[in-house]
Gaussian input, Z-matrix of N, CA and C with variables (Angstrom, degrees):
# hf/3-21g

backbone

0 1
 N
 C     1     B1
 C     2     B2     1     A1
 N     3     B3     2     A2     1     D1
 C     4     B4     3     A3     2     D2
 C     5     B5     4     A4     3     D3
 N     6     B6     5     A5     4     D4
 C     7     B7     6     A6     5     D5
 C     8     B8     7     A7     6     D6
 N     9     B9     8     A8     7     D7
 C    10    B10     9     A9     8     D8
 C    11    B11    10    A10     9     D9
 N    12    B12    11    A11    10    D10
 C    13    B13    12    A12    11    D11
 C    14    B14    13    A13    12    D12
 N    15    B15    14    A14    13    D13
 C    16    B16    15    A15    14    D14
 C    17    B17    16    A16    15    D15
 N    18    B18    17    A17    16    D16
 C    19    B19    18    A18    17    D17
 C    20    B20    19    A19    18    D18
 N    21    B21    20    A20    19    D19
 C    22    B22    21    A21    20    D20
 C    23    B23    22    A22    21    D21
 N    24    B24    23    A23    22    D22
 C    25    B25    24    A24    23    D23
 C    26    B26    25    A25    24    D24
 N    27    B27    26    A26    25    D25
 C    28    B28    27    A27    26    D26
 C    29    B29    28    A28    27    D27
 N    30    B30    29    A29    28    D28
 C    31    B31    30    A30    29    D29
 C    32    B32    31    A31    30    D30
 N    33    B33    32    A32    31    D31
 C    34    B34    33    A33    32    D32
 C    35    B35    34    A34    33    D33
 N    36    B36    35    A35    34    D34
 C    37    B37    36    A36    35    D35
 C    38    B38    37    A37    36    D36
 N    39    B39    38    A38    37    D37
 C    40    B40    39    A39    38    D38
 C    41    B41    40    A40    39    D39
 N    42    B42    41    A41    40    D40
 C    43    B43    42    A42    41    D41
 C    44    B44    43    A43    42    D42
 N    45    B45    44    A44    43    D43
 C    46    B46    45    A45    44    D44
 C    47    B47    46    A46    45    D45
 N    48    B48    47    A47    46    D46
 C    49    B49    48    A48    47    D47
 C    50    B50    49    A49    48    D48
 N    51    B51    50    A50    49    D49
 C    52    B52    51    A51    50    D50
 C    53    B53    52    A52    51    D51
 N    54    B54    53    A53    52    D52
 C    55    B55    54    A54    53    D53
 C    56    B56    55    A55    54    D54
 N    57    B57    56    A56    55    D55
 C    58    B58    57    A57    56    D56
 C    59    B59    58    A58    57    D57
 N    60    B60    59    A59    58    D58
 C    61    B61    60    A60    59    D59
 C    62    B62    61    A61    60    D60
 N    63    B63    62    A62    61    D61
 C    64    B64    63    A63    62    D62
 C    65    B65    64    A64    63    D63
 N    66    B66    65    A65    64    D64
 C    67    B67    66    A66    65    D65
 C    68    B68    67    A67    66    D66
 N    69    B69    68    A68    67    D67
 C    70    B70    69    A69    68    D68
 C    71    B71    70    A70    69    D69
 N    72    B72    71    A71    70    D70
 C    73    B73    72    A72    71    D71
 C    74    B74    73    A73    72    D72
 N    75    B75    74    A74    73    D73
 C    76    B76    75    A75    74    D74
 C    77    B77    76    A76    75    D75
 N    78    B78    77    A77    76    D76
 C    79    B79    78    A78    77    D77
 C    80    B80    79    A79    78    D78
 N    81    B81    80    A80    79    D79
 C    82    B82    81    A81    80    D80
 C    83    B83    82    A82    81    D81
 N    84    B84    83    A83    82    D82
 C    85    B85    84    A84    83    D83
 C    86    B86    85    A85    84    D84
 N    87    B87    86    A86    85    D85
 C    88    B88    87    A87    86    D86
 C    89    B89    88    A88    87    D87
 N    90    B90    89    A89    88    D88
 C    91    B91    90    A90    89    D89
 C    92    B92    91    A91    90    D90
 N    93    B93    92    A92    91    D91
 C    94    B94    93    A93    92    D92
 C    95    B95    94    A94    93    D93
 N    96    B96    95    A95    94    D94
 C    97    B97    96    A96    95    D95
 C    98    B98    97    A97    96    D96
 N    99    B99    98    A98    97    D97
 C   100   B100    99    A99    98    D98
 C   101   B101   100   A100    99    D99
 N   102   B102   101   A101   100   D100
 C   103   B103   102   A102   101   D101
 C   104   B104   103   A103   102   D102
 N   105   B105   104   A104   103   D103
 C   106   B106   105   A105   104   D104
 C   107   B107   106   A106   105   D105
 N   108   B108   107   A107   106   D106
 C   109   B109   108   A108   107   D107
 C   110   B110   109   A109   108   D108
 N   111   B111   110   A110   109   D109
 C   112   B112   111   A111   110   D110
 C   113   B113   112   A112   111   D111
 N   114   B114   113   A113   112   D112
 C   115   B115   114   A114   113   D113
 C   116   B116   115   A115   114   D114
 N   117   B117   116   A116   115   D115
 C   118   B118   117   A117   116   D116
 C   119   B119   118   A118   117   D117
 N   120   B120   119   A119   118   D118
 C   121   B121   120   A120   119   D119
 C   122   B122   121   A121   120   D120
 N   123   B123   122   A122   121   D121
 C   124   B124   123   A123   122   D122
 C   125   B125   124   A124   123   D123
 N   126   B126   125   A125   124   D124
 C   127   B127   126   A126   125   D125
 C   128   B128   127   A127   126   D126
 N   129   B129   128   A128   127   D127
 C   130   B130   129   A129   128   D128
 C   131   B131   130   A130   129   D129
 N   132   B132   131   A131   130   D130
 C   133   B133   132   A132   131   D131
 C   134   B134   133   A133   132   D132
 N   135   B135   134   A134   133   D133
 C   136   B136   135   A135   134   D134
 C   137   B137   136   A136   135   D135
 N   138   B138   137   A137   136   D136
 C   139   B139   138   A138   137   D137
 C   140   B140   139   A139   138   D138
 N   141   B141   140   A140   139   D139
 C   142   B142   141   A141   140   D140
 C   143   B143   142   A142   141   D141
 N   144   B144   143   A143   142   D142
 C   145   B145   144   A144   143   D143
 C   146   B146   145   A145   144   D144
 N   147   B147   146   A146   145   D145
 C   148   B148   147   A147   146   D146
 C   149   B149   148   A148   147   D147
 N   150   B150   149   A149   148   D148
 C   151   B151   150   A150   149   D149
 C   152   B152   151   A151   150   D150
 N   153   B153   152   A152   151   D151
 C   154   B154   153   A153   152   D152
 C   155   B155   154   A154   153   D153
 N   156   B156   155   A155   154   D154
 C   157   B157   156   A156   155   D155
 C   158   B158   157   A157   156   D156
 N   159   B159   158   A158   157   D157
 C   160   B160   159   A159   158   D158
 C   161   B161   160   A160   159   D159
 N   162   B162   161   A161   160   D160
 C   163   B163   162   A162   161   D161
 C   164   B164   163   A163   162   D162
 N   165   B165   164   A164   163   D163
 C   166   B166   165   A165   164   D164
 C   167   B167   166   A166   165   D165
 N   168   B168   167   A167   166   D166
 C   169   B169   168   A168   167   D167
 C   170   B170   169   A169   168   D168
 N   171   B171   170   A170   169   D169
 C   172   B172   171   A171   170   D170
 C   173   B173   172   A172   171   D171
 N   174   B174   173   A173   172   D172
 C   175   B175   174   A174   173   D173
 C   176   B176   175   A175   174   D174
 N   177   B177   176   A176   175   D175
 C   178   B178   177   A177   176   D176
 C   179   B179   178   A178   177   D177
 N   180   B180   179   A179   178   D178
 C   181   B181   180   A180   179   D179
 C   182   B182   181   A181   180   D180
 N   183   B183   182   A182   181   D181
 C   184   B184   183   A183   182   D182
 C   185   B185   184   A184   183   D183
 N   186   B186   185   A185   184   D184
 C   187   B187   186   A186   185   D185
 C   188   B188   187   A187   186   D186
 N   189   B189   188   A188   187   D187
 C   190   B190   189   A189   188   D188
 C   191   B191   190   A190   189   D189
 N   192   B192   191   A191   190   D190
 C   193   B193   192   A192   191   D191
 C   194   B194   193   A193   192   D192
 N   195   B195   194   A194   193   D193
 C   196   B196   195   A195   194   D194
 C   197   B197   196   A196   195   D195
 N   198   B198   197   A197   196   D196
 C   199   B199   198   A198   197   D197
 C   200   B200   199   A199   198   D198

   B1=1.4365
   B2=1.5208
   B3=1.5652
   B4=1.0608
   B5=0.9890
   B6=1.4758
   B7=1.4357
   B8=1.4497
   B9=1.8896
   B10=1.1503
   B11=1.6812
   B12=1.3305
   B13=1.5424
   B14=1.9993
   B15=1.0982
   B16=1.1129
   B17=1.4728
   B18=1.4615
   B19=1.8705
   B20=1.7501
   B21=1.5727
   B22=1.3986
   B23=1.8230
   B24=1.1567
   B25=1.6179
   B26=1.6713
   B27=0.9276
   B28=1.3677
   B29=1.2407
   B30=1.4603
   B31=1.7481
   B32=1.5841
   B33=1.3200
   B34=1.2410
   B35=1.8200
   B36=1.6471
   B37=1.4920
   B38=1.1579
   B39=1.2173
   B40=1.2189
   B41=2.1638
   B42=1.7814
   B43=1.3189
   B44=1.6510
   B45=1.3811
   B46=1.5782
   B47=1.5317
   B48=2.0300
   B49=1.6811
   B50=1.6393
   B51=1.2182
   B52=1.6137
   B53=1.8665
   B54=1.1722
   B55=1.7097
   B56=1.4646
   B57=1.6448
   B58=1.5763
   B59=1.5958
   B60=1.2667
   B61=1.6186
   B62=1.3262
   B63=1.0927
   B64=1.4646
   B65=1.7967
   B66=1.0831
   B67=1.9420
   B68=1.6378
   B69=1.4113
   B70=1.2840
   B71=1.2295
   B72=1.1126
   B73=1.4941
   B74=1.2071
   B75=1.6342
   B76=1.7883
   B77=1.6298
   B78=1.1781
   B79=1.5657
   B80=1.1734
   B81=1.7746
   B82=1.7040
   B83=1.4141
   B84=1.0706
   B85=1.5557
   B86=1.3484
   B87=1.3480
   B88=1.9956
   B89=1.5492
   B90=1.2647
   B91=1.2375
   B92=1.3282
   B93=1.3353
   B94=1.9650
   B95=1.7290
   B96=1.2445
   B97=1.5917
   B98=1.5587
   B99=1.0434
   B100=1.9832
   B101=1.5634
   B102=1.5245
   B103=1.8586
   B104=1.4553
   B105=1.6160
   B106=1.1300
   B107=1.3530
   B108=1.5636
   B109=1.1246
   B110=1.4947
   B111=1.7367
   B112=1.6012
   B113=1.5801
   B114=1.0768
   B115=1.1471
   B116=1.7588
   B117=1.3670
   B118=1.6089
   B119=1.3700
   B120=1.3492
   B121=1.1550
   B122=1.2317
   B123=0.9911
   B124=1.9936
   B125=1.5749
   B126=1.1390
   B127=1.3245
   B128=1.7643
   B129=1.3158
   B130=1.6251
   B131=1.4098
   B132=1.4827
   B133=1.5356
   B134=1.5180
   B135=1.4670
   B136=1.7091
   B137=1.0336
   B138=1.2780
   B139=1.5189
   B140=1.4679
   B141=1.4075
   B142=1.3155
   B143=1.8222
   B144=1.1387
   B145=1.4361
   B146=2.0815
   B147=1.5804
   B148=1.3372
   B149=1.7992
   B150=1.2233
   B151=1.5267
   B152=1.4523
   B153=1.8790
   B154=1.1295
   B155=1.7369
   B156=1.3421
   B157=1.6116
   B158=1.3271
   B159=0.9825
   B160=1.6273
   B161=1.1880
   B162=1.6064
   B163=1.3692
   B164=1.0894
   B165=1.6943
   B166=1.8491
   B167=1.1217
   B168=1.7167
   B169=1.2250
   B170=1.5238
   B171=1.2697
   B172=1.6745
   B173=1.7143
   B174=1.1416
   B175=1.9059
   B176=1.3484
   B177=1.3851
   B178=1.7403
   B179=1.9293
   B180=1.3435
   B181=1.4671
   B182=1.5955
   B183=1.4293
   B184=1.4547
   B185=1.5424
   B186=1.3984
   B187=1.2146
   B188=1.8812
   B189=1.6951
   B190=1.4522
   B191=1.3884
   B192=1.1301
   B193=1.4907
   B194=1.6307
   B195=1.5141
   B196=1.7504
   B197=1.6123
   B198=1.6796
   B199=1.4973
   B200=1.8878
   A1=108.79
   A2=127.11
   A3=122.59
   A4=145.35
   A5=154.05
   A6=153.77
   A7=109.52
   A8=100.00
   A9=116.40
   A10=105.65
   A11=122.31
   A12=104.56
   A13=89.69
   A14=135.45
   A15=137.27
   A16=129.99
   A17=104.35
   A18=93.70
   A19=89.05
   A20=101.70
   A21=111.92
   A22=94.08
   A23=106.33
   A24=102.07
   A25=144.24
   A26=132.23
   A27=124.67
   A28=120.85
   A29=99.10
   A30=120.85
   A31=99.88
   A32=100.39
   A33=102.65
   A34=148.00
   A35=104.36
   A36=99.99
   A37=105.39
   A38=153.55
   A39=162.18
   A40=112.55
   A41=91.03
   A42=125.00
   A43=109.74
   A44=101.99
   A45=105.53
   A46=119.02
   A47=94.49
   A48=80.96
   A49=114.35
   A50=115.77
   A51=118.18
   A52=78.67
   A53=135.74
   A54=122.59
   A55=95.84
   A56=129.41
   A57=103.86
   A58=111.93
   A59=112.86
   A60=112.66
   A61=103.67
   A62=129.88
   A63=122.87
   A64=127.54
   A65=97.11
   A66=112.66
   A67=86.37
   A68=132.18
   A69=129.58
   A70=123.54
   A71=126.47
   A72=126.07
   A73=122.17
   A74=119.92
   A75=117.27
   A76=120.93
   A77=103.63
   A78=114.76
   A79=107.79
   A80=89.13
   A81=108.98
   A82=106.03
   A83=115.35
   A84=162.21
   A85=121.69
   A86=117.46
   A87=89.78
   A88=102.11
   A89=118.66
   A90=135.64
   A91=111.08
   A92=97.17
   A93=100.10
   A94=114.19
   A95=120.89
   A96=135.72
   A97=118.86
   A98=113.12
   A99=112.59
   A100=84.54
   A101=116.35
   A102=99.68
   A103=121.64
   A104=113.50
   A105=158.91
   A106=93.64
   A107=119.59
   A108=121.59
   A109=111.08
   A110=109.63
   A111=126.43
   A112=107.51
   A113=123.43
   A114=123.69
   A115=107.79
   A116=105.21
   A117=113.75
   A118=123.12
   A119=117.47
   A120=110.86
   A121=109.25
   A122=118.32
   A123=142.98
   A124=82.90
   A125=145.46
   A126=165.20
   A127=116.57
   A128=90.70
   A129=122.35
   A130=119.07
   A131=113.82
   A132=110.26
   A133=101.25
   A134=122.06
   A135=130.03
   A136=112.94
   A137=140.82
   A138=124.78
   A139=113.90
   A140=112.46
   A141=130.91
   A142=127.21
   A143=112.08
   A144=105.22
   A145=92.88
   A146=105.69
   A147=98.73
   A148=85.66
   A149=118.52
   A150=131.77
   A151=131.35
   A152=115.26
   A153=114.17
   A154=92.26
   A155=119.26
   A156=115.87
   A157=132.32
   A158=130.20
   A159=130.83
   A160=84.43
   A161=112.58
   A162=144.22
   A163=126.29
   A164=108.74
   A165=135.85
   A166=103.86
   A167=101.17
   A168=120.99
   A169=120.88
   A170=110.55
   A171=98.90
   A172=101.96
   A173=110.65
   A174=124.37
   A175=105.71
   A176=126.23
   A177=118.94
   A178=92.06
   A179=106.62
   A180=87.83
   A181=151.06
   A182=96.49
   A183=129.80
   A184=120.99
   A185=121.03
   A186=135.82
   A187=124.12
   A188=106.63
   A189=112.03
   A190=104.47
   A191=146.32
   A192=115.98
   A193=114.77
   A194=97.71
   A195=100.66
   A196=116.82
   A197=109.59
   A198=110.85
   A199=113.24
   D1=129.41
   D2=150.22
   D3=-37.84
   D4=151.19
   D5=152.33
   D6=-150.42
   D7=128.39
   D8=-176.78
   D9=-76.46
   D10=151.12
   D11=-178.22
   D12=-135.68
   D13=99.42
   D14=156.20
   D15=-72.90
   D16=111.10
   D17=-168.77
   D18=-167.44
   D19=132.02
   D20=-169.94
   D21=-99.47
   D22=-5.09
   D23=171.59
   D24=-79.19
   D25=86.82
   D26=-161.52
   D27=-31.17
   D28=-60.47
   D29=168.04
   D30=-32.11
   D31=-109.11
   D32=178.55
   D33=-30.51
   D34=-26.89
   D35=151.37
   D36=-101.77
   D37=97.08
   D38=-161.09
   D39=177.05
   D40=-40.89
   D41=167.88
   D42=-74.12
   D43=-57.61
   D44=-179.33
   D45=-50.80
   D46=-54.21
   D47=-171.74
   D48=-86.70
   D49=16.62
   D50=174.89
   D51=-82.56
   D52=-65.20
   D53=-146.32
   D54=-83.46
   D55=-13.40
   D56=173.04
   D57=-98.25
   D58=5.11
   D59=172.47
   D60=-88.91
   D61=-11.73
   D62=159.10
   D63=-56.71
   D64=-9.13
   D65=-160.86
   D66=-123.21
   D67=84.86
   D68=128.77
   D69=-2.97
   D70=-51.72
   D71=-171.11
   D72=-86.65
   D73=-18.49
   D74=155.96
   D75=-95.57
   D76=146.07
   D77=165.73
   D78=-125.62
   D79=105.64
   D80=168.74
   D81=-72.34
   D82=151.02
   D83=176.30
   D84=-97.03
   D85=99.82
   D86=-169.99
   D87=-124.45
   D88=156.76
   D89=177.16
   D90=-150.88
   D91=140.06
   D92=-176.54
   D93=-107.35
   D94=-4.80
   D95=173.29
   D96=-121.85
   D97=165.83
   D98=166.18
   D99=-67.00
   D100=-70.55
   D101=-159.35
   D102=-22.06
   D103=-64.69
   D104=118.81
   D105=34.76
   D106=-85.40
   D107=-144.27
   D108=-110.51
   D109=2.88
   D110=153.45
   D111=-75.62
   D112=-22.23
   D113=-173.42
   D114=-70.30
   D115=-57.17
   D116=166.07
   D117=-56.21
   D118=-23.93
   D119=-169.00
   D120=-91.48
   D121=-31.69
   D122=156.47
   D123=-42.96
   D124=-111.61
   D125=-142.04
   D126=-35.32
   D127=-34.97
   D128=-172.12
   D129=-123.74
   D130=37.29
   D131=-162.68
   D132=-84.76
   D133=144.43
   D134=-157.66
   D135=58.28
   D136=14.74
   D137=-177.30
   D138=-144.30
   D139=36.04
   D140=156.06
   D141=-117.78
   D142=135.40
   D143=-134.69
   D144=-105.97
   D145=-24.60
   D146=-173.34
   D147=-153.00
   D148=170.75
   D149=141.89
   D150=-139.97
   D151=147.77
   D152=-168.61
   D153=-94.74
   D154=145.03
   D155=163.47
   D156=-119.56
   D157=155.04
   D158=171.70
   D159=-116.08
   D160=123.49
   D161=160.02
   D162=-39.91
   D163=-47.86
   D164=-175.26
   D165=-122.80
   D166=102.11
   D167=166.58
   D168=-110.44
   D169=155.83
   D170=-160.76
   D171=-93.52
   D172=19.92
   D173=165.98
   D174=-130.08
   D175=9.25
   D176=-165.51
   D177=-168.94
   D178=41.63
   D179=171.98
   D180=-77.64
   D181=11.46
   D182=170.63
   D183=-88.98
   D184=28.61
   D185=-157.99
   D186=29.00
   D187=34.26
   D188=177.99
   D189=-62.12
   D190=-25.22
   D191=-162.58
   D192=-77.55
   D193=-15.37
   D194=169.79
   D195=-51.78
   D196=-36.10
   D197=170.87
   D198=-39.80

């Protein structure tokens, strides 16, 4: 199963994909911007199953990428 993982933080996706490479059964997706992470979603359209978000993005800091 897919999962989109949006996060402009190193730290913090760095954390994420160490605890979702543990689970065989998802393939995270990562993007660090909205551009970023329209780009994947374009790429992968229907075949993403959930997404994680960062709210405050430094291209979407009004929490748009939830749209």
């Amino acid at each position: 199963m897919k999962i989109l993982v949006v996060e402009d933080s190193e730290t913090i996706m760095n954390i994420l994909k160490n605890e979702l490479n543990k689970h065989p059964d998802i393939e995270p997706l990562f993007a660090k911007s909205y551009k970023e992470s329209m780009k994947v979603l374009r790429e992968n359209q229907g075949k993403i199953l959930a997404a994680l978000l960062d709210l405050n993005l430094p291209d979407a800091p009004n929490g748009e990428i939830v749209a």
